[in-house]
N, C-alpha and C positions, 0 to 999 in steps of 0.2 A: 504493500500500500504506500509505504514510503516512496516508491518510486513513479507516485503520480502526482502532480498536482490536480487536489480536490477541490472542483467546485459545485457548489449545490441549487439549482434551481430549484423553489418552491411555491412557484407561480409561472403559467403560459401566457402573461400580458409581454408585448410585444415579444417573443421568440421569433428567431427564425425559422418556419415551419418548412421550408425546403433544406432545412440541416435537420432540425432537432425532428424528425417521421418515425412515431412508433406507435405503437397502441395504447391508446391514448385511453384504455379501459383498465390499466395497470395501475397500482401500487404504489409500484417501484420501480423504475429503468436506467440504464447506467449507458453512457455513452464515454466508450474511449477515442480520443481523440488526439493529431499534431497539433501541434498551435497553428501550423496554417490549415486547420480547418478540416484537412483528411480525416475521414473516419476509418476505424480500425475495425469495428464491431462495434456491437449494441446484446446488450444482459438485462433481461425482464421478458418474464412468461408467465401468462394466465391460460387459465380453462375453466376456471370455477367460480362460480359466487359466494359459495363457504370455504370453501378450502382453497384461500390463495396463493398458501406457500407451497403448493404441491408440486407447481412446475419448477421450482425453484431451490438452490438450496448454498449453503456458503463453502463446499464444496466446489461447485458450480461455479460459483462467480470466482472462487480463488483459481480454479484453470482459465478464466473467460482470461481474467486481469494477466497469468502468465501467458496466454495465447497472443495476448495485445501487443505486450512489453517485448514477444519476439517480434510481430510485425513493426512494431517502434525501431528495433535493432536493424531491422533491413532495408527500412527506410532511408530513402527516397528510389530504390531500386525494385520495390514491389508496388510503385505508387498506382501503377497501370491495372494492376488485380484489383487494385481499393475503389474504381473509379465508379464501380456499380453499387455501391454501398450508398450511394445518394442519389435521389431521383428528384423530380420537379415532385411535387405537393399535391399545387391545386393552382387554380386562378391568384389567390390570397399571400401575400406571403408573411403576414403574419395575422396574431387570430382575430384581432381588433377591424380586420377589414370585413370579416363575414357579415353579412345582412343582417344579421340575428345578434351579434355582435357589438357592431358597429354604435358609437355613440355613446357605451354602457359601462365603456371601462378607458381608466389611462393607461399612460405604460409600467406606471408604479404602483404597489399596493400603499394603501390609508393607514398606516401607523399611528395613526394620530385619530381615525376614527371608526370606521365601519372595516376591521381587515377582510374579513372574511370574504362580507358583499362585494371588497374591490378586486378579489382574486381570480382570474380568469385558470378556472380548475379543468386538468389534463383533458376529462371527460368531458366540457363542453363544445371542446374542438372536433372531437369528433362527432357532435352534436350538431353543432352549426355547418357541418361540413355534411353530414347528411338532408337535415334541413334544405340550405342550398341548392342540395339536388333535386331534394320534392320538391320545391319553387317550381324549378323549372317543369313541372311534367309526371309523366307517365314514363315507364323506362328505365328505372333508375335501376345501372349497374349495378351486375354480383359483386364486385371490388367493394363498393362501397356500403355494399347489406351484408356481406359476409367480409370485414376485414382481417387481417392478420392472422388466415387460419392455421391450425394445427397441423402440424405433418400427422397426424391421426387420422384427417380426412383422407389422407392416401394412402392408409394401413400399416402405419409406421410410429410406435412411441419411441420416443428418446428417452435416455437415463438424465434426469435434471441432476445430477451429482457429478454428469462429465460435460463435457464440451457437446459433444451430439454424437452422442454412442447410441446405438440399434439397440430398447430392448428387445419389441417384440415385431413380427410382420405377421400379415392378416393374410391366410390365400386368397387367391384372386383379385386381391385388392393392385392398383397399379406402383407399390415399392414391390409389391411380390411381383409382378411382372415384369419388373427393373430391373431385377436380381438380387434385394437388398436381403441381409441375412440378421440375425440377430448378431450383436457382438463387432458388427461392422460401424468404424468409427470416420464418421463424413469429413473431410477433410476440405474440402473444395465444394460451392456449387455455382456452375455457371463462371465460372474462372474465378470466384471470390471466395480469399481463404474465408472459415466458417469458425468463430469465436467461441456462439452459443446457439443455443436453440433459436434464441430469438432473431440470429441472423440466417438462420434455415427458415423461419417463416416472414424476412422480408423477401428472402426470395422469392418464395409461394408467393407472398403478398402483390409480389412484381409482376408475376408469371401473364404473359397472354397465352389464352385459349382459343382453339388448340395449340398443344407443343410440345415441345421435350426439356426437360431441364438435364445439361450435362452436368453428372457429378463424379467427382472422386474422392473414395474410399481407403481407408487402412480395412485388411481385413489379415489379420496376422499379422506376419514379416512381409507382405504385399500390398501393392497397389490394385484398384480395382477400377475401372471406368466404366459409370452405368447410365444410363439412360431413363430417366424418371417419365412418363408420361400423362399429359395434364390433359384433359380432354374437356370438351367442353360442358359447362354448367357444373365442373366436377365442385366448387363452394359448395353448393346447396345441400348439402349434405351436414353442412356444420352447425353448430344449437349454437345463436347467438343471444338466447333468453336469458344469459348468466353476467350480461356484459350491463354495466352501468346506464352507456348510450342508448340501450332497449330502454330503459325505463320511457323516452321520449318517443321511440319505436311506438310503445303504446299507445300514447297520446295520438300519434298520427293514426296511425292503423288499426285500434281498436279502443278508442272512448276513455283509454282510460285502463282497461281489465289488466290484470296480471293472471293468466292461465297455465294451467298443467295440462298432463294427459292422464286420463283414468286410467289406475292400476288396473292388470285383468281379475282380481277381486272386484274391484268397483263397474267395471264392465259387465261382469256377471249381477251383479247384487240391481242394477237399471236395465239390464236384459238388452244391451248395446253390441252390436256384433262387434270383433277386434278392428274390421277394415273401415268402419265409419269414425264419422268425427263425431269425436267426444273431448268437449277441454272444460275443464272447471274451474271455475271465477275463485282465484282463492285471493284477489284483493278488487273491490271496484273504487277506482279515485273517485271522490265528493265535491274538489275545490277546482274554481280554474278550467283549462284545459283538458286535465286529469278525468272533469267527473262528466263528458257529454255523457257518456255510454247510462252511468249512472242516474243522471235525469231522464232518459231516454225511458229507465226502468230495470236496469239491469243492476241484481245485488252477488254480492259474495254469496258462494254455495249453489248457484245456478251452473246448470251442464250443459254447453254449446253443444250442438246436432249440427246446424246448421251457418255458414257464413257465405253471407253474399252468392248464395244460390248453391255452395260448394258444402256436401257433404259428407263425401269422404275424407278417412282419417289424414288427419295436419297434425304439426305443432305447431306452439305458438311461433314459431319462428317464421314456421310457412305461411302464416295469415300474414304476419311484416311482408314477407317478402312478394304475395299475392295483390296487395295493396300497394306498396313502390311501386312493380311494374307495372300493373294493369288499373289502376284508380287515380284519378287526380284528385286534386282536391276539393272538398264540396262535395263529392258524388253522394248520395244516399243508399246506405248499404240495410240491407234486411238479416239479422238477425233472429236464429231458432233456438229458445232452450227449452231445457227440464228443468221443472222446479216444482218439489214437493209432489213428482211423480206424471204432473201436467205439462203440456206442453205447452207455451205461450210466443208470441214473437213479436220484436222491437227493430225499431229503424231510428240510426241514427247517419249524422253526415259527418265523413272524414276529415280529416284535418291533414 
């Protein structure tokens, strides 16, 4: 640790959001860095809304920081491998320009009054940046509904205690296609050395559809070179319900509701076959934004059948992601549930 200079950001009021790009649904993120500015790698990963240290561990970050300190050492003769570790953003380059943004914060926080309220928090950048998108339309990219997903979606968990070691692969899934093995340690992807996990899912993050991602492997005393294959729509697969940014997800896409999916006990106990939609209201917002759904008529303990004419089985992840693409805003959506055995239905209009 002595051999970094540590600095702490603890506010995204003015950042440079075309340097400092990660997931903005984290924690904690660590970005190493030259003083001109190259990045080396980026350390912080989630997957969970209760268990947020799971991807994570100080193990982990103690290999990320020696992984760094050798690319520091070979510095400025690796600079060409570094160059993809940084992409453009968004239209914004920092977060005070977003629409939704704009106007509501300076580039300092208020030490002297409100700090909290003047804190532009990790999670509303990615907030304003999905926002943004619904403005515009119908259509809003899988990049920006499914961000920084898991190498899980492509049947691959990482050991969070190493750098991006293989624990497990899923058959059929496309790492098993790739060739990836358990115990195989990623080295490279995409010509960019690989620090931590988190720098394995800005690549995904980066990836176009369709493609291949070139990777290379330790796999023993050898090298490997594999071919990852991303196909198209392959995000949609990923549960974005655990991520901070969802909570606003709601507000647009559904009134307000925070939803599950009924256990197969609970599917049996409502006589709900497994292939239909069934989600249960385990929160409805009341204030705001939060409660249309709510004055509409919809309470906690109610069981969706039914949304926007679609009844087979969703998550709530898939109602977000039905609503970006296919609803603008204003449309009026019809709502089915069960409640206390009956069936009732409500229409409210999206946001």
């Amino acid at each position: 640790m002595d051999q970094f200079v540590r600095v702490r950001l603890i506010q995204c009021n003015s950042v440079d959001l075309n340097l400092f790009h990660f997931d903005y649904d984290l924690t904690f993120a660590a970005f190493f860095m030259n003083a001109d500015k190259t990045l080396y790698g980026r350390y912080g990963t989630r997957s969970s809304h209760d268990d947020a240290e799971s991807d994570i561990s100080i193990e982990g970050f103690s290999k990320a920081m020696q992984k760094a300190l050798e690319l520091h050492k070979a510095y400025p003769a690796n600079k060409v491998s570094l160059a993809g570790k940084v992409a453009a953003f968004s239209e914004f380059k920092i977060p005070q320009e977003f629409p939704h943004l704009e106007g509501r914060f300076q580039p300092w926080l208020d030490f002297e009054g409100k700090v909290a309220a003047s804190c532009i928090h990790c999670h509303m950048v990615g907030e304003a940046k999905r926002r943004f998108a619904r403005s515009k339309g119908v259509n809003v990219d899988d990049k920006t509904i499914y961000p920084w997903p898991m190498p899980d979606v492509l049947g691959m968990s990482l050991d969070p205690k190493e750098i991006a070691k293989v624990n497990t692969v899923v058959p059929d899934y496309p790492a098993h296609q790739a060739g990836f093995k358990a115990g195989d340690e990623i080295l490279k992807m995409e010509g960019q050395p690989v620090v931590s996990i988190a720098d394995v899912q800005w690549v995904l993050h980066q990836a176009k559809e369709p493609s291949t991602i070139q990777v290379i492997a330790k796999r023993g005393n050898d090298q490997v070179q594999l071919k990852l294959p991303i196909a198209k729509g392959w995000r949609r697969t990923s549960d974005i319900g655990w991520r901070t940014t969802s909570w606003d997800l709601r507000r647009m896409a559904a009134g307000g509701l925070k939803m599950r999916n009924l256990t197969d006990e609970e599917l049996n106990e409502h006589q709900i076959d497994s292939d239909k939609l069934a989600l249960l209201v385990e929160h409805a917002g009341k204030y705001g934004d939060h409660g249309v759904a709510h004055r509409a008529g919809l309470m906690k303990g109610d069981i969706l059948v039914e949304f926007d004419g679609i009844s087979t089985s969703m998550r709530e992840t898939e109602i977000f992601a039905h609503v970006l693409r296919n609803r603008p805003i204003g449309t009026e959506v019809q709502i089915r549930i069960i409640r206390n055995g009956k069936k009732k239905s409500f229409r409210f209009k999206l946001q």
